[in-house]
N, C-alpha and C positions, 0 to 999 in steps of 0.2 A: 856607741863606738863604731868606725867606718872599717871596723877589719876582726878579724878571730882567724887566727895564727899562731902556729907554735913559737915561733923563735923571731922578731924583728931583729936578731944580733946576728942571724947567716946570711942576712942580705949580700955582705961582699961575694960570696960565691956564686950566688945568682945571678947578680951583676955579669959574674964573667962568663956564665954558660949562657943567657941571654945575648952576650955579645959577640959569644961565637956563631951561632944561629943567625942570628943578625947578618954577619959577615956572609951567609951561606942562603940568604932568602930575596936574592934582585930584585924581585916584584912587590914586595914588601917594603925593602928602601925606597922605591921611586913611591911607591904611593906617601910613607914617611916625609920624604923630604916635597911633594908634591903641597900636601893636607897642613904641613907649619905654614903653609903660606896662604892655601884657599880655605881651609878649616871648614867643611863644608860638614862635620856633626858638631857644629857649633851648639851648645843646647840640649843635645840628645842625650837620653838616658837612654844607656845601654847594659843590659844586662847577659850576662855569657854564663854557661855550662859546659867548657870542654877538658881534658885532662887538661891538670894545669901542670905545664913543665915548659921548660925555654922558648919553644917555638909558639905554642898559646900568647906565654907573656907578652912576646914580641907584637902577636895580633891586636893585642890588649891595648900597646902600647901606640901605636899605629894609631889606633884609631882615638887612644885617648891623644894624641897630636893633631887629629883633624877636630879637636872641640868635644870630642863625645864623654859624660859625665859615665864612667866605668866604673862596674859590679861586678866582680868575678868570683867562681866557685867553681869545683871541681866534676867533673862527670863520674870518677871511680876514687874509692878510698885509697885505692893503693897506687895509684897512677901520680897522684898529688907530692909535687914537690915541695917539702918546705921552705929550703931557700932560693928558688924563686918565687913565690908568695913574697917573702920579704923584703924581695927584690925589688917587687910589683907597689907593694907597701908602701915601700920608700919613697918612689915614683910619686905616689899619691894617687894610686887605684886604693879603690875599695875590695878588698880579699876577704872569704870568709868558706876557709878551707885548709883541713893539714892531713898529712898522710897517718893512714891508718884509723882515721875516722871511725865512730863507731856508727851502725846505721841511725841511730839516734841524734849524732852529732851531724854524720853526713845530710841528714835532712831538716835538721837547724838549719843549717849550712844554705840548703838551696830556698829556705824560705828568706833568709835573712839577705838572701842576694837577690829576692824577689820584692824587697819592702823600699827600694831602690825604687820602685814603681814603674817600670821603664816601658819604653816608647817603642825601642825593637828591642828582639831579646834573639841571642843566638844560643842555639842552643845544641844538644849531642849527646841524642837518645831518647829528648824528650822530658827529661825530668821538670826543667822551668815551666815547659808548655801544662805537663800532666798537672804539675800543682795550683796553677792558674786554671783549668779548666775543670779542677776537683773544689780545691777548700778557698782559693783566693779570686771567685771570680769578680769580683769588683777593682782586680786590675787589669781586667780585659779591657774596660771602655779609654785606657788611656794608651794601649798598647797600639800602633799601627800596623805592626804583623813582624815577624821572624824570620828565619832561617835555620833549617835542619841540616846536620851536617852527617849524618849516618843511616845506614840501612834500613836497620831496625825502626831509628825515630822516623823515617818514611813510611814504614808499614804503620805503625801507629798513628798516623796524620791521615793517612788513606781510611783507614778506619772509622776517625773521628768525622771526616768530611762525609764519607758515607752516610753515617747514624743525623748529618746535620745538626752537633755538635761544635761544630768548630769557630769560635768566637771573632776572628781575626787572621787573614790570610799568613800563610809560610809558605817561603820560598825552598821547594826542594834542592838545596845545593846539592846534597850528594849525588843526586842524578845529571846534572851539572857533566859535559864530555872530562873538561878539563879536571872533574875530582872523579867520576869515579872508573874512567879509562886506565888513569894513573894512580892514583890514592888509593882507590882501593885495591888494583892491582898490582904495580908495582911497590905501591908503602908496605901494603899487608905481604905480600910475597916476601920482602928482602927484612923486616923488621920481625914476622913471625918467628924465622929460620935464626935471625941475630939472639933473640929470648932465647929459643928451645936450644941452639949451643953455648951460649953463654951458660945459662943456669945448669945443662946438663952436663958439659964437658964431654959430649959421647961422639962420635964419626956418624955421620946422615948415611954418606954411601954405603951401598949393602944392604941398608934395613927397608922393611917395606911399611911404609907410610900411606896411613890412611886418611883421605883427607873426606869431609863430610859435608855436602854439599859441594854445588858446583858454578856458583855466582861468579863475581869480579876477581872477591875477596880470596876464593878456594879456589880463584884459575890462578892466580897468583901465587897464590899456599901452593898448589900441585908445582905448578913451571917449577920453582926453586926447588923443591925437592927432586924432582928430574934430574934437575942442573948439578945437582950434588950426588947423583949416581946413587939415589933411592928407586925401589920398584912403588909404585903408587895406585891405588886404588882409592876408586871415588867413589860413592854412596850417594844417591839421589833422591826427593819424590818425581822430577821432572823428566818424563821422556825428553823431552825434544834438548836437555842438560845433558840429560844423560848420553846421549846419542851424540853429542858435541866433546864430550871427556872422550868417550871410545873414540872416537874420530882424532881427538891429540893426541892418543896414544896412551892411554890409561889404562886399567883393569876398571872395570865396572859390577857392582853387583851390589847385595844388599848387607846393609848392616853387622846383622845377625850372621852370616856367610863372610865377612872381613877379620871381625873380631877376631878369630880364634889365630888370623895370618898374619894380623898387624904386630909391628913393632913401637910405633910410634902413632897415636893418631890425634886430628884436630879440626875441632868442628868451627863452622862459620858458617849454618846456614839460619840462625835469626830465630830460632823457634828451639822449643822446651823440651827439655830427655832426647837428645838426638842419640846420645850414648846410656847407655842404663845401664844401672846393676846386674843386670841377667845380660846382659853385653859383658860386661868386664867383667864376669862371672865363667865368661869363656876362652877370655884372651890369656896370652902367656905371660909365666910369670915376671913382674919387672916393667910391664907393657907402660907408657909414657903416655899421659893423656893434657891434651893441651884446647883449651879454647880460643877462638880467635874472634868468637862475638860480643855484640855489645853488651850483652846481660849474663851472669854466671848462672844459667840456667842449661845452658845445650849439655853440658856434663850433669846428669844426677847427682848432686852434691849431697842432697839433705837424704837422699836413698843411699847415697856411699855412707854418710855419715853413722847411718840405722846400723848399715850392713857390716859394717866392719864390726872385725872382732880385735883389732887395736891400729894405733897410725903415732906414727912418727917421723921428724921431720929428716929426709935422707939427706938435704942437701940445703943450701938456700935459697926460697923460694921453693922448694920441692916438698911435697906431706907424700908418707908412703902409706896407704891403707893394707892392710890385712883384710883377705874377704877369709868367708868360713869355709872355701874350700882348701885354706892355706897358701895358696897364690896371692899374689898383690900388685897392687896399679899403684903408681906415681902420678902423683898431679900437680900439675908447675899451677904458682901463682892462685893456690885457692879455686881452681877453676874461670879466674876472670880473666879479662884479656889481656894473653897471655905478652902480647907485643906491648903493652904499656905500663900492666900490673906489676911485668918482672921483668923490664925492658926500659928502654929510651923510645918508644914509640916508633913514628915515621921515620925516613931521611928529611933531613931540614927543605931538599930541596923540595923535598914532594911537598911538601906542608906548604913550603913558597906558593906551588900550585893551586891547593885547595883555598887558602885561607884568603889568596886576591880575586877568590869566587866569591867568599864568604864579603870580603869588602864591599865587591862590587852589585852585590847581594843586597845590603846593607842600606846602600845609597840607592837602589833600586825601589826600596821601601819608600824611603825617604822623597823622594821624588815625586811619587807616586800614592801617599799616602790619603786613603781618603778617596781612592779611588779603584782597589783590586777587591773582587768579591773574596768573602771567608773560605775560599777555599787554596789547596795546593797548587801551587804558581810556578810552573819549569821554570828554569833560567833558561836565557834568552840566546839566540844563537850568535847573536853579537857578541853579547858578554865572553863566551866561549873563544872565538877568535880573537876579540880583543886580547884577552890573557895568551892565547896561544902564539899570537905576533910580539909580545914584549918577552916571552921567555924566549922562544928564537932568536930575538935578538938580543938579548942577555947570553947568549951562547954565540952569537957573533954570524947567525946563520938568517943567508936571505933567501928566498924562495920565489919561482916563478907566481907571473899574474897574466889573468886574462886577458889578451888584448881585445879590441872592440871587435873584432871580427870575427874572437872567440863568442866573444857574450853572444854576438846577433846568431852565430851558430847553433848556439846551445838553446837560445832564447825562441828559436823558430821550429814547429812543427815541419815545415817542407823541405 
């Protein structure tokens, strides 16, 4: 069977969230309408890992019009939409992903999207690359290399390349100017803040929000809660982060020293217990805890789980725990991220952004296969301007150039 899906009969609505997306991703249609004519993944197996909801589809869809034979699955159980899956279905991609996923099911799910055997795989967070480089490596030798599109699945690529592990070159997209100047700042900035009031219904200004870490992602998290006349404190390991937050105007300090001040807080810096039981052991009561990273690990979950002395759900999307000191933390979305798990993700447009990295990414591979060592590949500074002059001008906007008299200035020592 080329799909596992809940529902092939909600296709119609997919259909239509997909084609609003669509309406709203310029860079995306020119490559669309570009790719039915050159088909330049004529051939390719391509296999994908990102939350699958409208603007995914759309990428999916792109590139199944340039020729590329598509596998899709989901990067988080709760992110996963069913009737765009069905949408996708329809289409004639391969799906094999539905919301609510058990981890059991979710990890069917990403082998059976890897049995696709594919050529480049893209991926977000790592899961297609991890299981190929654990239990399936015998579909390493067909694979020409990938595309990472998040933080996290960077640091785990660094890693693997480190240890001399690494089977098959990936292209770091998320480092990429064009994804993560924008994507991860302004997507995660304005889509965080969309989740935590949507699900919560509560007023931002006023409260003082802690945000945890101080990357792309949490300069972004901070900005918007500023912007909404929150007091904000940031939490670091990084001097020279740290010293960058105080400088925009933050409160700075540790952890442990926030907790007990925060009203609202959310972590996004990539790494495990940022927040802990004996954390939220100190915070007040009602305190709002949200994550903004790739793995539902930066919030102690399986420690809140232990510690609690009962949980119930406050709201939608919201679990309220009881600690034993009678106080209690709220937690949107399970602790997973929180802008997609209990949320619409990105803005379509930012996604236009990243995903014509991800494209052009893709064809990078493809180009060049057979010829990049197994290790982590930047994207290139062309690619980066490239995208940057078509968005511009999908905005209608032209910008000064050097003239020759500039370059020989800039070009000469004397």
């Amino acid at each position: 069977m080329n799909y596992e899906i809940r529902d092939i009969g909600l296709a119609s609505y997919g259909h239509t969230k997909i084609d609003w997306v669509k309406n709203n991703m310029p860079l995306l249609r020119a490559f669309e309408e570009e790719f039915l004519k050159t088909k330049p993944f004529e051939g390719v197996r391509i296999s994908l890992s990102i939350h699958l909801e409208p603007k995914t589809a759309y990428l999916c869809k792109v590139l199944a019009a340039g020729g590329a034979q598509m596998a899709a699955t989901g990067s988080n159980n709760l992110s996963t939409q069913d009737d765009v899956c069905a949408a996708l279905v329809e289409d004639g991609i391969s799906v094999y992903a539905y919301h609510g996923a058990t981890e059991e099911e979710y990890n069917r799910h990403i082998e059976m999207c890897l049995e696709h055997r594919p050529n480049i795989i893209i991926d977000d967070g790592g899961d297609l690359v991890g299981l190929v480089h654990g239990r399936r490596p015998d579909l390493a030798e067909e694979c020409w290399g990938g595309c990472e599109e998040t933080t996290t699945g960077i640091h785990r690529l660094k890693v693997m390349e480190k240890e001399g592990v690494l089977k098959f070159p990936m292209v770091a997209v998320n480092d990429a100017d064009c994804k993560h100047l924008f994507d991860n700042r302004y997507g995660t900035g304005q889509s965080v803040w969309d989740s935590i009031m949507r699900n919560t219904n509560l007023i931002v200004a006023g409260k003082t929000v802690v945000v945890a870490g101080y990357g792309w992602c949490s300069r972004g998290i901070a900005m918007r809660a500023a912007a909404l006349g929150a007091r904000v404190i940031v939490t670091e390991i990084d001097p020279v982060k740290a010293m960058e937050a105080k400088m925009d105007g933050y409160d700075v300090m540790k952890m442990e020293e926030a907790a007990p001040l925060g009203d609202m807080f959310i972590s996004a810096t990539g790494c495990n217990k940022t927040i802990t039981v004996e954390h939220m052991l100190t915070m007040k009561d009602r305190a709002i805890l949200a994550n903004a990273g790739h793995f539902n690990v930066e919030i102690d979950m399986a420690g809140l789980e232990e510690a609690a002395t009962d949980k119930k759900e406050t709201r939608n999307n919201i679990m309220g725990y009881t600690l034993p000191n009678g106080r209690s933390v709220n937690v949107i979305g399970e602790g997973k991220l929180v802008n997609i798990a209990a949320g619409d993700g990105h803005p379509a447009e930012i996604m236009d952004l990243s995903f014509a990295v991800q494209i052009l990414s893709a064809m990078f591979i493809l180009e060049n296969r057979g010829k990049l060592p197994n290790k982590l590949v930047d994207v290139s500074g062309e690619i980066d301007e490239k995208i940057a002059r078509r968005r511009l001008a999908a905005w209608g906007i032209e910008i000064d150039r050097l003239t020759p008299e500039q370059e020989d200035y800039l070009n000469s020592w004397s």
